[in-house]
TORKOL-4160 file (C-alpha; in steps of 0.2 Angstrom, whole numbers, padded with zeros to 4 digits, m for minus):
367
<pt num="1" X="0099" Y="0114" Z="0131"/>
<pt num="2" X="0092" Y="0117" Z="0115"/>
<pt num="3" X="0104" Y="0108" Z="0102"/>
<pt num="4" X="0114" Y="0122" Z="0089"/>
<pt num="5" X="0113" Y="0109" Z="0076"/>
<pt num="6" X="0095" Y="0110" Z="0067"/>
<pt num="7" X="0088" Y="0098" Z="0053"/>
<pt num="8" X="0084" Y="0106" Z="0036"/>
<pt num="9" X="0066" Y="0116" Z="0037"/>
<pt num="10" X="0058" Y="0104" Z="0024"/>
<pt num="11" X="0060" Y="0089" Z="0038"/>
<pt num="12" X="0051" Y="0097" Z="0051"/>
<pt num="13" X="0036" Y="0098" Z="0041"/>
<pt num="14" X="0035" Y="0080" Z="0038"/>
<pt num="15" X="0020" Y="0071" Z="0052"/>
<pt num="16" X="0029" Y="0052" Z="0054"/>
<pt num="17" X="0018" Y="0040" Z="0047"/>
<pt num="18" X="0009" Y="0032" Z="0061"/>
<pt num="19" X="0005" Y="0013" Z="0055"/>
<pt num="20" X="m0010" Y="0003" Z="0063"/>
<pt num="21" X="m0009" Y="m0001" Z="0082"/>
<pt num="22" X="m0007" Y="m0018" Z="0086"/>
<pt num="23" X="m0009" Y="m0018" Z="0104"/>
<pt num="24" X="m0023" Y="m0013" Z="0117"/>
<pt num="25" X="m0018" Y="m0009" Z="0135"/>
<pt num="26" X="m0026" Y="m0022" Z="0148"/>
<pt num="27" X="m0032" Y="m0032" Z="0135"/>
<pt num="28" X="m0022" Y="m0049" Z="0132"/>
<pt num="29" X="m0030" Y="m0056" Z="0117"/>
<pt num="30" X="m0031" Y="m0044" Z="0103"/>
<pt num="31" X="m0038" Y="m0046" Z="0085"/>
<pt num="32" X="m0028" Y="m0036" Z="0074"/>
<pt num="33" X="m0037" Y="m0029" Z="0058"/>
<pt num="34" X="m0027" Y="m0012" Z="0057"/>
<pt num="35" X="m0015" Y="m0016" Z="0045"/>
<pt num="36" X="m0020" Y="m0024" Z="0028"/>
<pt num="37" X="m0008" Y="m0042" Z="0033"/>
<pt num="38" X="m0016" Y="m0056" Z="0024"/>
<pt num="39" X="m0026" Y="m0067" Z="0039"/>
<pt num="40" X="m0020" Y="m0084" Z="0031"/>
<pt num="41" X="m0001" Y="m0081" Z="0032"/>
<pt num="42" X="0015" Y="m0083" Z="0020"/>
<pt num="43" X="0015" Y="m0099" Z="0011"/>
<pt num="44" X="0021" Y="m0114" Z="0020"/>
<pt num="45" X="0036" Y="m0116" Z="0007"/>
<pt num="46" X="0040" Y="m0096" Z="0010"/>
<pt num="47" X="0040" Y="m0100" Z="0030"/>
<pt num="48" X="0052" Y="m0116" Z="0026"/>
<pt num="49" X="0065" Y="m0106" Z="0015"/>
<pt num="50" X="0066" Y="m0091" Z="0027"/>
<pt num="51" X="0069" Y="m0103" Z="0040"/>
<pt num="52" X="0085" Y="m0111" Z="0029"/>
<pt num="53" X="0091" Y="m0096" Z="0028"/>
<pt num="54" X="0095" Y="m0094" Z="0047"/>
<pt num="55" X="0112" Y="m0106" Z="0044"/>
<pt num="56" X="0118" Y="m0091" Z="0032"/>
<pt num="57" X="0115" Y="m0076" Z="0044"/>
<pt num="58" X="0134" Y="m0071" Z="0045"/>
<pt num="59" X="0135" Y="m0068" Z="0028"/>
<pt num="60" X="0129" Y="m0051" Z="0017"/>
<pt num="61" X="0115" Y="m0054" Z="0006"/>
<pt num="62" X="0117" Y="m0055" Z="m0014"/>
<pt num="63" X="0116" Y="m0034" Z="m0014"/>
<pt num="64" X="0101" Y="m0032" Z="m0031"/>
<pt num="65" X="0092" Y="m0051" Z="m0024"/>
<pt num="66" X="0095" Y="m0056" Z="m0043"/>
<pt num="67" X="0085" Y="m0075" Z="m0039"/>
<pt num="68" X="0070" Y="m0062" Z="m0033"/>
<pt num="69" X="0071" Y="m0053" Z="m0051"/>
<pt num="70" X="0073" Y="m0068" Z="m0060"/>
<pt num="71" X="0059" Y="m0077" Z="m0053"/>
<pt num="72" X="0049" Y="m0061" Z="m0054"/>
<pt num="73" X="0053" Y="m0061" Z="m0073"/>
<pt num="74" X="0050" Y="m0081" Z="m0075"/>
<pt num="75" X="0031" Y="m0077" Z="m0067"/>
<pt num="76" X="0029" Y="m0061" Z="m0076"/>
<pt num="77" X="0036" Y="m0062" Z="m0092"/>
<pt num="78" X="0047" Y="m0046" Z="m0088"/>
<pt num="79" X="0066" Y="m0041" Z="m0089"/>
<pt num="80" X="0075" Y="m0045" Z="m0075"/>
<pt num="81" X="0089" Y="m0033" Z="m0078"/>
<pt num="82" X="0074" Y="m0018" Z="m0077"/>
<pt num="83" X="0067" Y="m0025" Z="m0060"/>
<pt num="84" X="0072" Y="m0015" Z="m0042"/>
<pt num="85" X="0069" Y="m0025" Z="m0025"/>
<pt num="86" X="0071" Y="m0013" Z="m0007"/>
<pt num="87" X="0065" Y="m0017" Z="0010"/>
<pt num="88" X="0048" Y="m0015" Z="0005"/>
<pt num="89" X="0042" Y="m0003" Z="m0007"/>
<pt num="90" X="0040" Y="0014" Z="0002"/>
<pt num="91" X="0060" Y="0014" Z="0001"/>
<pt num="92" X="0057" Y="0015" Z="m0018"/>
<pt num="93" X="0044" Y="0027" Z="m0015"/>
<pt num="94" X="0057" Y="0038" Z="m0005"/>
<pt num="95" X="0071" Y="0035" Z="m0019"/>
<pt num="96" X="0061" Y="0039" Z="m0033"/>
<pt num="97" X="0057" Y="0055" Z="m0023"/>
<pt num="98" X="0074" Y="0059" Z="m0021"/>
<pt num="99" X="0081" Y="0057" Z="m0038"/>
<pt num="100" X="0067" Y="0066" Z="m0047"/>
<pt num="101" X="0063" Y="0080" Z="m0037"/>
<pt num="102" X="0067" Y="0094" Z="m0027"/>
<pt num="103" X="0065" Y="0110" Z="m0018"/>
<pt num="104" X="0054" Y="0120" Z="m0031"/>
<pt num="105" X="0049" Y="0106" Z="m0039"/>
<pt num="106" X="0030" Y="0096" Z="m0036"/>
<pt num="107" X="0023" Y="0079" Z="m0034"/>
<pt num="108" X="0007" Y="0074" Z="m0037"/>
<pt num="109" X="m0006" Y="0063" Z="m0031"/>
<pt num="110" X="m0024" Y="0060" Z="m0024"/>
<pt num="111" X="m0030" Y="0066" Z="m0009"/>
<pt num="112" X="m0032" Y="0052" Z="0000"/>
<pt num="113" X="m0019" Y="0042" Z="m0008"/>
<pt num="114" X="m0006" Y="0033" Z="0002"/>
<pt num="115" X="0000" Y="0045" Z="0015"/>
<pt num="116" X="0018" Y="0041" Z="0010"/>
<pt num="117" X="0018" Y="0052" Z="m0006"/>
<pt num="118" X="0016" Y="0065" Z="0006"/>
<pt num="119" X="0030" Y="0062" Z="0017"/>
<pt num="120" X="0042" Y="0058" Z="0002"/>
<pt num="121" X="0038" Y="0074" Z="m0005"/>
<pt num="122" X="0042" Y="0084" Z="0009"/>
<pt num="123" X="0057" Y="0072" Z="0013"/>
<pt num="124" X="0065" Y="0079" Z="m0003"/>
<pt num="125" X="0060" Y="0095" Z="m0001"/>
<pt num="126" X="0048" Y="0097" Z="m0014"/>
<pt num="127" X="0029" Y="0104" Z="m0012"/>
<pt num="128" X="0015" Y="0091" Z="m0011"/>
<pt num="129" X="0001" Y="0092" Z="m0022"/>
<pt num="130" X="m0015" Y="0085" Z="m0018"/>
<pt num="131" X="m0030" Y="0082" Z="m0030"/>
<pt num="132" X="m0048" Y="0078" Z="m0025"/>
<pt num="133" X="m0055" Y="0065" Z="m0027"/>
<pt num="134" X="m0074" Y="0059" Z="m0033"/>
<pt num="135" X="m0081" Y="0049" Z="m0021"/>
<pt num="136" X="m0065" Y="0045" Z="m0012"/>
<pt num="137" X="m0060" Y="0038" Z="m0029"/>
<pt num="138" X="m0047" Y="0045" Z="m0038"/>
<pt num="139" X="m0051" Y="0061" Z="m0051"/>
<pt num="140" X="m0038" Y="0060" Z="m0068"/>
<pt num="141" X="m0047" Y="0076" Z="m0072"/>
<pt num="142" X="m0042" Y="0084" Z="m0056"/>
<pt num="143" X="m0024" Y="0076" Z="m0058"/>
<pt num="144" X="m0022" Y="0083" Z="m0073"/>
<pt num="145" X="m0029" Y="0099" Z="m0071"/>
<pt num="146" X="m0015" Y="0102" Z="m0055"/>
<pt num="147" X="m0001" Y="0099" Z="m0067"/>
<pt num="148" X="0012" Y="0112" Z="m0068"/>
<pt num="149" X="0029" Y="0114" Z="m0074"/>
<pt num="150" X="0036" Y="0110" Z="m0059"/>
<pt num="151" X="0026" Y="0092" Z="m0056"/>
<pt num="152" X="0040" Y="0080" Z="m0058"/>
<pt num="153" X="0030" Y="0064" Z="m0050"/>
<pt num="154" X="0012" Y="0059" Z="m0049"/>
<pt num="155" X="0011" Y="0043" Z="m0037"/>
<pt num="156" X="m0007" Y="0034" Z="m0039"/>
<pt num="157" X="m0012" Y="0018" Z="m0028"/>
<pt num="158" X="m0023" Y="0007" Z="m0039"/>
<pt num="159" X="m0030" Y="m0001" Z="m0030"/>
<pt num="160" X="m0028" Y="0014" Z="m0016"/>
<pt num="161" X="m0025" Y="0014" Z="0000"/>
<pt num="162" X="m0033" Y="0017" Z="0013"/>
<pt num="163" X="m0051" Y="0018" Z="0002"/>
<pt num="164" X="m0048" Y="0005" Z="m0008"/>
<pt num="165" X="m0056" Y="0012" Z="m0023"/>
<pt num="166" X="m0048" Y="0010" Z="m0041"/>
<pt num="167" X="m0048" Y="0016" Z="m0059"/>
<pt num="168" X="m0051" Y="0004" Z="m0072"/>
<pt num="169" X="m0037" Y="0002" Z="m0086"/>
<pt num="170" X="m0045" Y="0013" Z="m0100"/>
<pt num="171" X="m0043" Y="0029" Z="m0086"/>
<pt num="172" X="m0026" Y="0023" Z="m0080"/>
<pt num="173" X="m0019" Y="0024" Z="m0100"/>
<pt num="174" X="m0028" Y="0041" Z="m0103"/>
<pt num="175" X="m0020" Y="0047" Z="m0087"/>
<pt num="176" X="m0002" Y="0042" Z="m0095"/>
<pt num="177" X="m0009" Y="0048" Z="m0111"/>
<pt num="178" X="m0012" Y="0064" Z="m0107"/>
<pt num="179" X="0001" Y="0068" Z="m0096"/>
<pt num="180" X="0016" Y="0077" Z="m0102"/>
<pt num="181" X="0031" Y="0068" Z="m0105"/>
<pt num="182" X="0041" Y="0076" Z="m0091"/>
<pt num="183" X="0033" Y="0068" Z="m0077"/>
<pt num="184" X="0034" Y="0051" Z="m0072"/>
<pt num="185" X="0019" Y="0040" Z="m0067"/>
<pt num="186" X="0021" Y="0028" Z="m0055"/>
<pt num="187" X="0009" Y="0016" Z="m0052"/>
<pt num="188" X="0006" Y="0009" Z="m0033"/>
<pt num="189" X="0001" Y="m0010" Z="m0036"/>
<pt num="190" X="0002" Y="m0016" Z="m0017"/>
<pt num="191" X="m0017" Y="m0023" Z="m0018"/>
<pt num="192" X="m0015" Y="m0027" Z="m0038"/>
<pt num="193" X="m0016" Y="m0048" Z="m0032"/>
<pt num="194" X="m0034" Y="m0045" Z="m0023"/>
<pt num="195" X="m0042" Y="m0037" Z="m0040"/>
<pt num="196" X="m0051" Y="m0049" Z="m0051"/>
<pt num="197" X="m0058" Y="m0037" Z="m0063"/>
<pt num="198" X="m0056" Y="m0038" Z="m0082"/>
<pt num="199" X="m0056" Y="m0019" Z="m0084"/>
<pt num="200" X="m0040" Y="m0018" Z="m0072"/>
<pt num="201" X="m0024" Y="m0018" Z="m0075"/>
<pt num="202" X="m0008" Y="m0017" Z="m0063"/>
<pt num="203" X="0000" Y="m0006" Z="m0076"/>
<pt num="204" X="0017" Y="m0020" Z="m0081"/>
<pt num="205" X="0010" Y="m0016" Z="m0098"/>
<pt num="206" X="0013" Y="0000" Z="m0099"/>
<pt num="207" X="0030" Y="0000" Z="m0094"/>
<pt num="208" X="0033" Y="m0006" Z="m0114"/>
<pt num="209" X="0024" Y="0010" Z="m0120"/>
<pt num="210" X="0029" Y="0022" Z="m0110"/>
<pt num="211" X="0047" Y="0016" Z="m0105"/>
<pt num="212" X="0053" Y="0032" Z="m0098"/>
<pt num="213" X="0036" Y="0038" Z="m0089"/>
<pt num="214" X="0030" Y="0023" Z="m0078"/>
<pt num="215" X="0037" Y="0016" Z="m0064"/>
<pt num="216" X="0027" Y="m0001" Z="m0057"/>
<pt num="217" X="0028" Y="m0005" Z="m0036"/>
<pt num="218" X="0023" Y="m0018" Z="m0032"/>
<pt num="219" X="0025" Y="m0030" Z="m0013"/>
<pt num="220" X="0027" Y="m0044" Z="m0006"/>
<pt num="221" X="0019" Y="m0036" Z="0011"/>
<pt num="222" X="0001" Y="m0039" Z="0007"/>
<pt num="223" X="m0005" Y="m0056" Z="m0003"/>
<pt num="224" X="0011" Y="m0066" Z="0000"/>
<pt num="225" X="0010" Y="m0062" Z="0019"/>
<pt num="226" X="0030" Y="m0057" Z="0020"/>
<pt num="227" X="0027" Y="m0041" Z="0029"/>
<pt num="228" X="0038" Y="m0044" Z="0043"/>
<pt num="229" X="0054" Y="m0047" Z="0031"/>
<pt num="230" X="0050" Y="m0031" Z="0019"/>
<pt num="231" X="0053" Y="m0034" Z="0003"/>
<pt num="232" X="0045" Y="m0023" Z="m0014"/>
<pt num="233" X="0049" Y="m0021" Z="m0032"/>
<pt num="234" X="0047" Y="m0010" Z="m0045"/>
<pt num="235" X="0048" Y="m0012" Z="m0063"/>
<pt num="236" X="0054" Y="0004" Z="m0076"/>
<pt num="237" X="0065" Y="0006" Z="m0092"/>
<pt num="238" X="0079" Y="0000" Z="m0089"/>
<pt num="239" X="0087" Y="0019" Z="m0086"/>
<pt num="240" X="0076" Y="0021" Z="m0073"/>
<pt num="241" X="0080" Y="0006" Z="m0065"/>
<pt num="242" X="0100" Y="0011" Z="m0065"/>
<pt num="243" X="0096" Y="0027" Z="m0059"/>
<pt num="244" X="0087" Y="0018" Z="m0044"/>
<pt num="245" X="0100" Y="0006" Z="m0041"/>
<pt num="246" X="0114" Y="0022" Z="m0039"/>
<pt num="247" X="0102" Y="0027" Z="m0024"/>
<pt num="248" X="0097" Y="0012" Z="m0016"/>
<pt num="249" X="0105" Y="0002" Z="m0001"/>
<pt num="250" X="0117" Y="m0009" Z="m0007"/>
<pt num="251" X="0111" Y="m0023" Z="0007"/>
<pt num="252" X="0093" Y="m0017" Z="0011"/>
<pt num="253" X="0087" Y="m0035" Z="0006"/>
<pt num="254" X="0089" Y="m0047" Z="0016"/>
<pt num="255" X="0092" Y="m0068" Z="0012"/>
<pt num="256" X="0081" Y="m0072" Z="0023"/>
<pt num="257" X="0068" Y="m0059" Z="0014"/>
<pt num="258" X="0076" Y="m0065" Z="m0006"/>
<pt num="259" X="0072" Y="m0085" Z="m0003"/>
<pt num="260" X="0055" Y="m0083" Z="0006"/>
<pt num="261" X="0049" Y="m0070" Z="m0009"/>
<pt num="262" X="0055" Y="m0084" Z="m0022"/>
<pt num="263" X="0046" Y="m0097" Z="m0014"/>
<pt num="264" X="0029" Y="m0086" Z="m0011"/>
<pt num="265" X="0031" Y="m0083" Z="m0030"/>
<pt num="266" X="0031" Y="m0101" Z="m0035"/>
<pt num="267" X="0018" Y="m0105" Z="m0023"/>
<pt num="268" X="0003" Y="m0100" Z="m0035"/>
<pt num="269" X="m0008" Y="m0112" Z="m0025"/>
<pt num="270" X="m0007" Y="m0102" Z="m0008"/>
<pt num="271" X="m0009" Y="m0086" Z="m0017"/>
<pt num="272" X="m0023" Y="m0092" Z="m0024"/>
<pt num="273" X="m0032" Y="m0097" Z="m0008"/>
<pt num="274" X="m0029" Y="m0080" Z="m0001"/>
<pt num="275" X="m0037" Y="m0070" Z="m0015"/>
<pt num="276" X="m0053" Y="m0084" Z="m0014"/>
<pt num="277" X="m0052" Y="m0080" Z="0003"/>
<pt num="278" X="m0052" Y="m0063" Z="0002"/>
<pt num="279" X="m0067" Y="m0064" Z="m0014"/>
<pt num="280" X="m0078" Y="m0071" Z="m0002"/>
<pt num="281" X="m0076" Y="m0060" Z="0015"/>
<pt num="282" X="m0074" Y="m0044" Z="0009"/>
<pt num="283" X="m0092" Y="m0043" Z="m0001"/>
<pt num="284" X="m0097" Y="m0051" Z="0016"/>
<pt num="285" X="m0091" Y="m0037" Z="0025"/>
<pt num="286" X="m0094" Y="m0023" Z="0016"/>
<pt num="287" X="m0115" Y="m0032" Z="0015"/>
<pt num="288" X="m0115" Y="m0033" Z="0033"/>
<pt num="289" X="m0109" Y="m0018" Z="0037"/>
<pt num="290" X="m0120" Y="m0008" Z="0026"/>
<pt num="291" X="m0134" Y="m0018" Z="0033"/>
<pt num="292" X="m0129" Y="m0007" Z="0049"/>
<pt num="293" X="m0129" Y="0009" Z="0042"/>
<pt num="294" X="m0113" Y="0012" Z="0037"/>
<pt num="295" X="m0108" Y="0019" Z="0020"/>
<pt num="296" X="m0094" Y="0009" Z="0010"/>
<pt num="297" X="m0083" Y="0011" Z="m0003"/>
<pt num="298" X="m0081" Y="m0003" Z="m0017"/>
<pt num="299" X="m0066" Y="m0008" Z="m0012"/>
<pt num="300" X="m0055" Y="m0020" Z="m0024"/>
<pt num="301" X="m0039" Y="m0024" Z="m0007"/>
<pt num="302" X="m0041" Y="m0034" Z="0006"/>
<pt num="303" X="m0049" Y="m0020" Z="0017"/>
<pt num="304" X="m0065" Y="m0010" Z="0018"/>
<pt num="305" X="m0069" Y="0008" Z="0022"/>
<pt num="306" X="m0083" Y="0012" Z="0034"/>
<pt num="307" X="m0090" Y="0028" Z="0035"/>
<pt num="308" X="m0101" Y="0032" Z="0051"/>
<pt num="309" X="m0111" Y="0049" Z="0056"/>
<pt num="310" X="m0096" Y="0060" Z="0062"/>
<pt num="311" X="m0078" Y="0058" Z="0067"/>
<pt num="312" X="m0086" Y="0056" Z="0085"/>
<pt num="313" X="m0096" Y="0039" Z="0082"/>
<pt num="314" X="m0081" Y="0033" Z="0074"/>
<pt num="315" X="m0069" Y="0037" Z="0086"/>
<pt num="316" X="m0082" Y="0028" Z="0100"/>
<pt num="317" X="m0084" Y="0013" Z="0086"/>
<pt num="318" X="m0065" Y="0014" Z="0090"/>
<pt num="319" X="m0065" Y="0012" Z="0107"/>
<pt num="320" X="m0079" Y="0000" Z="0108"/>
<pt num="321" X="m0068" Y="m0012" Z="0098"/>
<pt num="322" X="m0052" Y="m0009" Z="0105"/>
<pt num="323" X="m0060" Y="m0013" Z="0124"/>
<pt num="324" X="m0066" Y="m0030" Z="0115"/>
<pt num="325" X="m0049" Y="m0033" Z="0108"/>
<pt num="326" X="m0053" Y="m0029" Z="0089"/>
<pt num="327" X="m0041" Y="m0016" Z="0082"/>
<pt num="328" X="m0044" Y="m0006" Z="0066"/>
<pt num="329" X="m0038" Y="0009" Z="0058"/>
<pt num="330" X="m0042" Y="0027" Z="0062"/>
<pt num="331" X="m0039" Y="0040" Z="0050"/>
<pt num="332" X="m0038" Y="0056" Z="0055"/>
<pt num="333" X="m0021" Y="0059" Z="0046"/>
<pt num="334" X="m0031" Y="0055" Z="0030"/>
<pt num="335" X="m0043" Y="0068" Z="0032"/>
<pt num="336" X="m0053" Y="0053" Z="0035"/>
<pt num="337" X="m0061" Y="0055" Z="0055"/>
<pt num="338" X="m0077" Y="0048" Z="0053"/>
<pt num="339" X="m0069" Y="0032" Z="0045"/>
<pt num="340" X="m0061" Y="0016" Z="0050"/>
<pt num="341" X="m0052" Y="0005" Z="0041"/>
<pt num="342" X="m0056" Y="m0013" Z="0041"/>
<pt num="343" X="m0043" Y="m0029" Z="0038"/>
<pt num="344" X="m0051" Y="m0045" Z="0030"/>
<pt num="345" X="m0050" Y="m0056" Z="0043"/>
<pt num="346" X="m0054" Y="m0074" Z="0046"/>
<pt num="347" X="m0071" Y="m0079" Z="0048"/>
<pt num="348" X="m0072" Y="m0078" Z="0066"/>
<pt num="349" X="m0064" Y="m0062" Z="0066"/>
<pt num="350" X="m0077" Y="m0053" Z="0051"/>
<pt num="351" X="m0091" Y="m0060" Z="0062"/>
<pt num="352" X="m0085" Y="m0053" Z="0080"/>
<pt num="353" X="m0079" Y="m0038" Z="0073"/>
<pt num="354" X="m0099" Y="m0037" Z="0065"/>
<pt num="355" X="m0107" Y="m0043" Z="0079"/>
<pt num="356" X="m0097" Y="m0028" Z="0091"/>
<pt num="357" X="m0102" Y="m0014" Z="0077"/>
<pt num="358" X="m0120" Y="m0020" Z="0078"/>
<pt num="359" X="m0120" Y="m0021" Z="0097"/>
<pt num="360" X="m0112" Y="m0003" Z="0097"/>
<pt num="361" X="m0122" Y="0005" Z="0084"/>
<pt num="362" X="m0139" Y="m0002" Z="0091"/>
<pt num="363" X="m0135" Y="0006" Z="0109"/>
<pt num="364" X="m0127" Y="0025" Z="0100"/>
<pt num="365" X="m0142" Y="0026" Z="0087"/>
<pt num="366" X="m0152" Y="0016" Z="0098"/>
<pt num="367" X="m0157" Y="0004" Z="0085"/>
């Protein structure tokens, strides 16, 4: 029996996001480079406080995790009071949504920006816009020109996901620069550890310039290895950050997530061996991969993007490493079909996954 009671029309437009598999049926030992999670782990000392926090599981969490913000602030050099954690930062991507727009209002972003823009938009009943891009790197151009008077939010991944492209800091500012003061910019940083260029910039600064048109994310999901506990933060004005805190949960973070966050922060050492890690593999993939044939993207996050003849060799490139136990990322949703989406893995893992493409490739192309 069909049920009398119907969600709003805006909700059934929304695609649920579909994250990176991370099984394979009748295959026991899998490799699982779908899904951007750092191959060396969360720090030792994050593992260790999580674990103490096991003898406090009866009691709430400190609702706005102030010893987050404050050691946030303390390694930042920011304003604690202006700081906003979540259980992981697409909630702060959905709440900004919902407090800033609406049905007949727009949000903007790139076309194959993070597919969660989209859904937020639509969540909230407001219209989608999408931009396109240059060479699967973000256009401010063909931002800006899509402006209207009804765009009330431009989200931009920098680095983006899933190409992995970025803008360097002087397009970042003129973006902000140019657009008009009624639309706030928020700035995805999720990759912003992985990116050791000088012309980049994460964006904190411009949060003292433009205090009530930039919004930062940032997460603790990627670098820090803490995906499993979810836990994001953003940095605004400190309006903006009140008019987040009147939406959020008030017990979304958990202790468990709030003491192993503190201690990832503090360990710069570990942090550091992840992004030396991920400094010498991901130039390695993207070389040996385009020693295959495949097109790549300069990617500045702890993945690549691999482009292959049609959405039909990428799909087969799929299958091959799936039946071998390697999972990647498809990206059909993205527009993306004849792409996959590749994890830095360990050193065995880059080499296997190498090795299977090269062995899959030589027999499709017969190379």
């Amino acid at each position: 029996m069909e049920s009398p009671v119907k969600p709003l029309a805006h909700v059934l437009k929304i695609e649920p996001y579909l994250p990176g598999d991370s099984a394979v049926a009748g295959v026991t030992k899998i490799t699982k480079m779908s899904s951007n999670e750092t191959p060396l782990g969360p720090s030792p000392e994050a593992r260790s406080a999580a674990l103490g926090a096991m003898d406090e599981l009866e009691r709430y969490p400190e609702s706005s995790a102030a010893i987050v913000r404050h050691a946030l602030a303390e390694r930042y050099g920011l304003d604690a009071r202006r700081i906003v954690c979540e259980a992981g930062s697409e909630q702060l991507i959905n709440l900004i949504a919902r407090i800033f727009a609406g049905p007949g209002d727009e949000i903007l972003y790139s076309a194959h920006g993070f597919i969660a823009y989209k859904i937020a938009a639509l969540s909230c009943g407001a219209t989608p816009v999408a931009a396109p891009e240059k060479n699967l790197t973000t256009d401010v151009d063909a931002l800006l020109r899509l402006v209207s008077e009804r765009t009330r939010v431009l989200f931009l991944a920098n680095p983006n996901n899933p190409t992995g492209t970025s803008l360097p800091s002087g397009e970042i500012l003129r973006l902000r620069r140019e657009l008009p003061e009624s639309v706030l910019l928020v700035l995805d940083g999720a990759y912003a550890e992985y990116v050791q260029d000088e012309d980049y910039t994460s964006g904190l600064e411009l949060v003292s310039e433009y205090p009530g048109n930039v919004v930062i994310l940032r997460t603790f999901s990627k670098i820090y290895g803490l995906a499993g506990l979810r836990l994001g933060w953003s940095y605004s004005s400190l309006e903006l950050a009140m008019a987040l805190h009147r939406l959020r949960g008030v017990f979304t973070v958990t202790t468990m997530a709030a003491r192993a966050a503190v201690a990832a922060i503090r360990d710069q050492d570990h942090e550091q061996r992840a992004r030396d890690h991920n400094a010498r593999w991901l130039p390695w993939l993207n070389e040996q991969l385009s020693a295959l044939g495949l097109d790549m993207t300069d990617s500045k996050g702890n993945f690549v993007l691999a482009r292959f003849a049609s959405d039909e060799e990428a799909a087969a490139a799929d299958f091959h490493l799936r039946s071998s136990g390697v999972i990647t990322r498809t990206l059909k949703e993205y527009g993306l079909g004849d792409c996959l989406r590749v994890t830095v893995g360990l050193e065995e893992h880059n080499k296997a996954l190498v090795s299977l493409l090269q062995e899959f490739l030589a027999g499709s192309r017969g190379g």
